[in-house]
C-alpha positions as CSV (number, residue, x, y, z in Angstrom):
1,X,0.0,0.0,0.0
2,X,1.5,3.5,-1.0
3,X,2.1,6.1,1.5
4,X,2.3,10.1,1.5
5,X,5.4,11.0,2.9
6,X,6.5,14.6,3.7
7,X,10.7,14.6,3.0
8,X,12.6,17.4,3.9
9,X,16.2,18.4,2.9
10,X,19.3,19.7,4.1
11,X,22.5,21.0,3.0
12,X,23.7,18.5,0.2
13,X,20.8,16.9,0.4
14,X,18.8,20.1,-0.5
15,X,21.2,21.3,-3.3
16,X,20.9,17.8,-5.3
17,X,17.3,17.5,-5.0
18,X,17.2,21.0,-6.2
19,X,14.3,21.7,-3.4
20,X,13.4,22.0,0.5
21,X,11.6,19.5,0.7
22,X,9.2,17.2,-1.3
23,X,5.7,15.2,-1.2
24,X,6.7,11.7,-2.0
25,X,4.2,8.5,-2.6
26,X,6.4,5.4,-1.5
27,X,5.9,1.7,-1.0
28,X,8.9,1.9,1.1
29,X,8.5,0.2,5.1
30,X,11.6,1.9,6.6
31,X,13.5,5.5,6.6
32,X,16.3,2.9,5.2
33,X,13.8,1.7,2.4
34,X,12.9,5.3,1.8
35,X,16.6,7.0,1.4
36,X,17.9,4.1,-0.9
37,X,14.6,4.7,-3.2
38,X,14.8,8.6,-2.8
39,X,18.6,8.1,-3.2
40,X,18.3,6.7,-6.8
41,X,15.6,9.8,-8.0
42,X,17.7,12.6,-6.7
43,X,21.3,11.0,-7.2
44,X,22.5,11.0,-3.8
45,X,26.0,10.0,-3.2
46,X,26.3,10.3,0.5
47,X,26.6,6.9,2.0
48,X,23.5,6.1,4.7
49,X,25.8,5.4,7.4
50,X,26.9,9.0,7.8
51,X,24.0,10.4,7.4
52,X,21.1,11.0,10.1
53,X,17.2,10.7,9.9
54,X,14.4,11.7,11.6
55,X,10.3,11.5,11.9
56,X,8.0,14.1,13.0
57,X,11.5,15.8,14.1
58,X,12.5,12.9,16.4
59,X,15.5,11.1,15.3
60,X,15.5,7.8,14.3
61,X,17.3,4.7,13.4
62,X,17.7,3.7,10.4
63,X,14.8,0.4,10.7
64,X,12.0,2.9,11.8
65,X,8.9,2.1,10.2
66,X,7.3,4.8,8.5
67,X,3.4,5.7,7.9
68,X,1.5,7.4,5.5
69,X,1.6,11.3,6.4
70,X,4.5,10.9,8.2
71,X,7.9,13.9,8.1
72,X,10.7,12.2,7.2
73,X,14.0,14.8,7.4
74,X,17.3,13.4,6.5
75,X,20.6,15.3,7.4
76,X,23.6,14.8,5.4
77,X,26.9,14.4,7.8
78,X,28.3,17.0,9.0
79,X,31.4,18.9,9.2
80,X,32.9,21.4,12.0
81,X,35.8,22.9,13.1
């Protein structure tokens, strides 16, 4: 069954998916599922592993089940100094 999921963006992220954020109708189960599908369609290079994830702006790991309607945001990692 296909789900409505609300995917936002940031720094990378944001620049190759040329937007904020997106309305996306997946099959996928997981956040996991969901960045490898999203991953293809927007040419991400970033491996998963680095990367962080959160719904309805709680993080998560990467095996959280999502549902239709749910925020998915995923963070790119980052660097300081």
């Amino acid at each position: 069954m296909s789900k409505l999921i609300e995917v936002s963006y940031f720094a990378v992220f944001r620049e190759k998916a040329g937007r904020d954020s997106e309305t996306f109708k997946t099959k996928s189960e997981t956040v996991l599922d969901l960045f490898n599908e999203i991953k293809k369609t927007h040419g991400f290079d970033e491996p998963q592993g680095h990367c962080k994830v959160a719904i309805n702006n709680d993080l998560v790991q990467w095996d959280a089940k999502i549902e239709d309607g749910d925020k998915v945001l995923f963070f790119p990692p980052v660097s300081g100094g």
